[in-house]
C-alpha positions as CSV (number, residue, x, y, z in Angstrom):
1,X,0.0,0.0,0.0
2,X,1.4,3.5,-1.1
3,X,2.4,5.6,1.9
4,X,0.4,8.2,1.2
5,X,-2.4,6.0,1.5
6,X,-1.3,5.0,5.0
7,X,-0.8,8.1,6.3
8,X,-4.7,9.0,5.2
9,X,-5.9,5.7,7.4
10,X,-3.5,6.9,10.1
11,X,-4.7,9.7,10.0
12,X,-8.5,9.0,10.8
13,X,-8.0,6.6,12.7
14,X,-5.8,8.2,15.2
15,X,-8.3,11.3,15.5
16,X,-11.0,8.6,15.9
17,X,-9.6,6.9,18.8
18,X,-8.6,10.1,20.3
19,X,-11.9,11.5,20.2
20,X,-13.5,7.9,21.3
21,X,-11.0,7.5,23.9
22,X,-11.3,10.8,25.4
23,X,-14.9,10.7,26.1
24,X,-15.0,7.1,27.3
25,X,-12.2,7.8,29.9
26,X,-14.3,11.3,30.5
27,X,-17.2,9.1,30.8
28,X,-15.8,6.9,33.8
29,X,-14.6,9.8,35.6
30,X,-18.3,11.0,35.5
31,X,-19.1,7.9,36.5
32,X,-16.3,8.1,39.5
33,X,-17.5,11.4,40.3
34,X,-21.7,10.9,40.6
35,X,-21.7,12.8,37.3
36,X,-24.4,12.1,34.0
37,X,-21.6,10.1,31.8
38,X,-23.6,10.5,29.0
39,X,-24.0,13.9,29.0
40,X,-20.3,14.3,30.1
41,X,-19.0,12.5,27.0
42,X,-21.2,14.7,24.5
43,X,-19.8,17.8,26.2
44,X,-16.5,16.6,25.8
45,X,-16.6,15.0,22.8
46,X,-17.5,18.4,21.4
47,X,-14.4,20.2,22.7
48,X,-12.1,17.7,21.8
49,X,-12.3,17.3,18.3
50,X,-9.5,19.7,17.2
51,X,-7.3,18.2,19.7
52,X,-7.9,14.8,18.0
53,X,-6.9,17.1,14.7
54,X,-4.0,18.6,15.9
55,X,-2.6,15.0,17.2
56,X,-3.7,12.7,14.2
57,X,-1.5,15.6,12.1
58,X,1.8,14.9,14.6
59,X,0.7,16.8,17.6
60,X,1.8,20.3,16.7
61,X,0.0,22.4,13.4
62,X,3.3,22.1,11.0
63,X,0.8,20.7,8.6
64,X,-0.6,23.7,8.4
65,X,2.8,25.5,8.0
66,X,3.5,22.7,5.2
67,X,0.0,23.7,3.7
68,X,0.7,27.7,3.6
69,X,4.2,27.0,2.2
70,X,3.1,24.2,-0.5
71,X,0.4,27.1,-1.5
72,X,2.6,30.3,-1.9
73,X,6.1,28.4,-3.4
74,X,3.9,26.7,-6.2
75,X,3.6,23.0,-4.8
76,X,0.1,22.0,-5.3
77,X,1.1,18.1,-4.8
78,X,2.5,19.0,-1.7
79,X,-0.7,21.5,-0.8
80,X,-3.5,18.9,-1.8
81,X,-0.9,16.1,0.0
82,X,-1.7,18.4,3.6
83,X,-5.2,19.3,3.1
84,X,-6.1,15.4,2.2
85,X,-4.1,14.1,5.8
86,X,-6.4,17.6,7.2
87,X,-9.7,16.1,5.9
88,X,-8.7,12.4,6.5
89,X,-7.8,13.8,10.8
90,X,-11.6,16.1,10.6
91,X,-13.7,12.9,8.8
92,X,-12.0,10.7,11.8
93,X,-13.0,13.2,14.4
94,X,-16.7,14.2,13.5
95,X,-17.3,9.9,12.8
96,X,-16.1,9.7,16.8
97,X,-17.9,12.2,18.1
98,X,-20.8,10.7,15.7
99,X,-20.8,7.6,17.3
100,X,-20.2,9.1,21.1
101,X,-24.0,11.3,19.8
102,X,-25.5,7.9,18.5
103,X,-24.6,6.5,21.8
104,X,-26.3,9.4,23.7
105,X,-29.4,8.8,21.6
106,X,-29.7,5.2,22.3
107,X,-29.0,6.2,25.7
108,X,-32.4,8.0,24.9
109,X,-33.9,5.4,23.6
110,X,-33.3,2.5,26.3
111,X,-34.2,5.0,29.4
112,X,-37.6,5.5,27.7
């Protein structure tokens, strides 16, 4: 598999799991503290996605240096190179923070 490829997978996946395994460790601190866990992982969930970003992309924003350099020296490979990992690290996020929302809702659902 090319590289470039692998970095794209790495790249959702590692803002997945942040964002999943922020608010479930969020969520059993709630837990711990007498808190609503549910409503404690949505609120969190919420805050953390550019976090899980910012990490997938190697824990600092040079991606986003790479991107504004690649766009004013001429290198569109390199530009559409950073904003595909950029989409591939948002896409991961919001399908975390989806799933931590489904599983408020089914929360809904089974308390009914």
């Amino acid at each position: 598999m090319p590289v470039f490829i692998s970095n794209i997978i790495y790249s959702f996946f590692i803002s997945f799991g942040v964002v999943l395994g922020a608010c479930t460790f969020a969520g059993i601190g709630a837990v711990i503290n007498n808190h609503p866990p549910l409503k404690t992982m949505f609120d969190l969930g919420a805050s953390v996605k550019i976090w899980a970003v910012a990490t997938a992309l190697g824990g600092t924003f040079s991606s986003f240096e790479l991107l504004e350099g690649g766009l004013f020296r001429g290198e569109v490979k390199l530009a559409i190179k950073q904003v595909l990992y950029i989409l591939s690290a948002l896409i991961g996020a919001n399908f975390g923070f989806n799933l931590i929302k489904l599983l408020e809702k089914c929360g809904e659902i089974w308390t009914k």
